[in-house]
C-alpha positions in Angstrom: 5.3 -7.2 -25.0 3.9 -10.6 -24.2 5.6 -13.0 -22.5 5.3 -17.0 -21.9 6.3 -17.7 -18.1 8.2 -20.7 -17.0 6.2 -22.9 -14.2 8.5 -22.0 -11.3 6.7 -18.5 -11.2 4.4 -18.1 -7.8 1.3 -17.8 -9.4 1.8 -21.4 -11.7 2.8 -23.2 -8.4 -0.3 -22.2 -7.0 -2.3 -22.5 -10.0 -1.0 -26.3 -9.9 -1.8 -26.7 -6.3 -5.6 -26.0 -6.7 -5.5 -27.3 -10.4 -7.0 -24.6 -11.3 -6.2 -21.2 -14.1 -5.3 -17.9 -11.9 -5.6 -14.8 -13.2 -3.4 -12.1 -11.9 -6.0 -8.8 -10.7 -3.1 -6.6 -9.0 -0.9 -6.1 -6.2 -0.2 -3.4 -3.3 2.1 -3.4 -0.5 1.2 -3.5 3.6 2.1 -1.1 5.9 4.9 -3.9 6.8 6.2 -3.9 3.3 5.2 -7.1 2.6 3.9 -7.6 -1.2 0.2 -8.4 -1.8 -0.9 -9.8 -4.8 -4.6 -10.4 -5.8 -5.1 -13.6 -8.0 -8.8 -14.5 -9.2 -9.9 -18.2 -9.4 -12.9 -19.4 -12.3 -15.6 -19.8 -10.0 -16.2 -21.0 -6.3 -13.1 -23.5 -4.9 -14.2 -27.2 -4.2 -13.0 -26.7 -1.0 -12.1 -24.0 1.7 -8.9 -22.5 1.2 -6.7 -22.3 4.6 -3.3 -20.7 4.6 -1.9 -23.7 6.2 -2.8 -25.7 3.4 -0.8 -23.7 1.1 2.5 -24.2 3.0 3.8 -26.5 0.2 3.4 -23.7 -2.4 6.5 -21.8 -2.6 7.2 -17.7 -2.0 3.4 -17.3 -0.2 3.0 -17.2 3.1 -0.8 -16.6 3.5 -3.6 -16.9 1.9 -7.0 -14.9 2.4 -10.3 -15.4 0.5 -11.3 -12.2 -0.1 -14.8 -12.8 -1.9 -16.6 -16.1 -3.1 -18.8 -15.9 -5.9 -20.3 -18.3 -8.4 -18.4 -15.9 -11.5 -14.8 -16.2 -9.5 -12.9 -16.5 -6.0 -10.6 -13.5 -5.3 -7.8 -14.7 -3.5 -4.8 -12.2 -1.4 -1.5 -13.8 -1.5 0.9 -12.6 1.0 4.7 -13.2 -0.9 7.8 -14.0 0.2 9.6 -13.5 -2.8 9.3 -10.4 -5.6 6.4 -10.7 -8.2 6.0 -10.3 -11.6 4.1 -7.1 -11.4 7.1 -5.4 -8.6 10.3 -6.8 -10.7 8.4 -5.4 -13.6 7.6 -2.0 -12.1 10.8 -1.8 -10.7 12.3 -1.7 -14.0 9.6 1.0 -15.4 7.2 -1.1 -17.3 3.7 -2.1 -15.9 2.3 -5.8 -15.7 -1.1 -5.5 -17.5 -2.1 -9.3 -17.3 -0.6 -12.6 -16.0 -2.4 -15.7 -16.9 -0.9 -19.1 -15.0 -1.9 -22.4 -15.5 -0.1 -25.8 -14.4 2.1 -25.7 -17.6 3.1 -22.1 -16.6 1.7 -18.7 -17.5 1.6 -15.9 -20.2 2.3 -12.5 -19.2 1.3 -8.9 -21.4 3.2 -5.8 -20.1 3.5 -2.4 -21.3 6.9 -1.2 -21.6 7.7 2.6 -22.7 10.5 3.9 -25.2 12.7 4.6 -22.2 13.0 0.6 -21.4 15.3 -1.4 -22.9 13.6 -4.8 -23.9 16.5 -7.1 -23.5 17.2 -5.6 -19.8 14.0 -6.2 -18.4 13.8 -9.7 -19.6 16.9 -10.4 -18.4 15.9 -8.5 -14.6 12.7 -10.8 -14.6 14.4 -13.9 -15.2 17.2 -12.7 -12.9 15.0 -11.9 -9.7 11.9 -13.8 -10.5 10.8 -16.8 -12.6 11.9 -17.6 -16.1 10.4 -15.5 -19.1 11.1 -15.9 -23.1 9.4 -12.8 -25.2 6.3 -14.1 -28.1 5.2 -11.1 -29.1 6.3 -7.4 -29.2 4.7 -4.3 -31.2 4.9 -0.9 -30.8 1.6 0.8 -29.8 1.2 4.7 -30.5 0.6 6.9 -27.5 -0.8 10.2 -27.5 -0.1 13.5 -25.5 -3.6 12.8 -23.6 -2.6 9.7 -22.3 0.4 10.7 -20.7 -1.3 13.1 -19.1 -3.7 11.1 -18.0 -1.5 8.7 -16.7 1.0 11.5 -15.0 -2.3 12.8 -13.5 -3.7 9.2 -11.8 -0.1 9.0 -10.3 0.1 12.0 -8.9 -3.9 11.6 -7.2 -2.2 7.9 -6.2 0.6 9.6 -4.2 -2.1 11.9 -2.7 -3.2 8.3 -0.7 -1.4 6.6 2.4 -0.3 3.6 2.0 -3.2 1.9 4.1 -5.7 4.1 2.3 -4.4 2.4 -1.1 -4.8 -1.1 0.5 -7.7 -0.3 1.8 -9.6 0.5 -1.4 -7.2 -2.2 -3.8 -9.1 -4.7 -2.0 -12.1 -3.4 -2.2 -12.0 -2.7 -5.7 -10.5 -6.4 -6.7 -12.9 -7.5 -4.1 -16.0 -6.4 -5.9 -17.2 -4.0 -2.9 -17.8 -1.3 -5.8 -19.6 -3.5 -7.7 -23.7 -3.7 -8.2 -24.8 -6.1 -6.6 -22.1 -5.8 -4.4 -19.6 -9.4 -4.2 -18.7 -9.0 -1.5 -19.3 -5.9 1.5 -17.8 -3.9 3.4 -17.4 -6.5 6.9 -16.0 -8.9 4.6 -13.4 -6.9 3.3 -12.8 -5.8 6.3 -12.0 -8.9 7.8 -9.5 -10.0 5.1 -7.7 -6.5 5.8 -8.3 -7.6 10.0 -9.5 -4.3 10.6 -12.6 -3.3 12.3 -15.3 -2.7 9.4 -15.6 1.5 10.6 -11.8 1.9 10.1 -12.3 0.5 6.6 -14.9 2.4 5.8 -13.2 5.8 6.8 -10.2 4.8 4.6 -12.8 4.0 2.0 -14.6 7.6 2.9 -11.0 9.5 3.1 -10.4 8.3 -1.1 -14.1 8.9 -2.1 -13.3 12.7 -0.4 -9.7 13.1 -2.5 -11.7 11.8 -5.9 -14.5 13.9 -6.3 -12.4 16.7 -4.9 -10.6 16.1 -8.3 -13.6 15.7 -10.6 -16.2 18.0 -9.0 -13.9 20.6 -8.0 -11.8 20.4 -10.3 -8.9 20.3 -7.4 -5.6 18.9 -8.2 -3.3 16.5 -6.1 -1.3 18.5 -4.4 -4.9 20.5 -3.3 -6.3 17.1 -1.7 -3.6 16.4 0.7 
């Protein structure tokens, strides 16, 4: 289902505050609760973003610069109010892209059989910012997908919480990548732990992966 997005949603208010397009990269949740959303910006930022300089934008309350490159800026966005991607997944359907500019955003999100159409709009637009459906078609699933998909959730419930965090912003951080955007004492930093504590969490999920694939170990095995 693809969805246009009125401008009061968090990501077009902050889109509008730098002036710049924001693509949605994912979300996680802190060991506080709090939500966490990473947003990527085209390219560097003209000027050094500071949390306090995002005080007028509504529903974040802090802002971190995760990696600078010339390609994009990764940004984590500390919420005060639910996102997109939570009232979505609280309703069973998964936020696969948000796109926000000053004018507002578009949104694509998978939805299963189970998931009546009309309710979720009406949740999102009830708990979050204002939605109107463009597009819907019905994409054919086979039995290997859900399988696969049963099987990544149950290896994601295998993690702690900070372990998950840990390695979310690593991944939208580009510490996986080659050449590396940005390493390990950076991420670290925007996490404000020590960088050997991030690279045990980091260590600890490598460990429960290849326990998976190599050994062919399964979730409940990698505890």
């Amino acid at each position: 289902m693809e969805l246009e997005v009125a401008a009061d949603a968090t990501l077009c208010r902050l889109a509008a505050f730098l002036d710049e397009r924001v693509l949605y990269a994912g979300a996680t949740a802190r060991d506080d609760e709090a939500q966490v959303v990473f947003a990527a910006v085209d390219g560097p930022l003209e000027r050094p973003i500071e949390t306090e300089a995002h005080a007028p934008v509504d529903g974040i309350s802090q802002v971190v610069t995760v990696a600078e490159h010339e390609a994009e800026t990764v940004l984590q966005l500390r919420l005060t109010e639910p996102s997109l991607g939570a009232i979505t997944d609280a309703h069973g359907a998964q936020l696969r892209e948000f796109v926000a500019d000053t004018s507002g955003g578009r949104a694509r999100i998978d939805v299963p059989d189970a998931v009546d159409v009309r309710d979720l709009i009406a949740g999102i637009s009830r708990n979050g910012p204002d939605v109107s459906m463009v597009a819907c078609r019905a994409v054919a699933t086979d039995g290997c997908s859900t399988v696969a998909n049963h099987a990544r959730s149950a290896l994601l419930e295998t993690f702690t919480d900070r372990q998950r965090e840990v390695v979310q912003t690593a991944y939208h951080g580009g510490f996986f990548e080659w050449p590396r955007h940005a390493n390990g004492e950076e991420i670290a930093d925007s996490l404000e732990i020590s960088s050997p504590a991030f690279h045990k969490h980091v260590r600890a999920v490598e460990r429960k992966l290849f326990a998976v694939l190599f050994e062919g170990a399964t979730a409940s095995e990698v505890n």
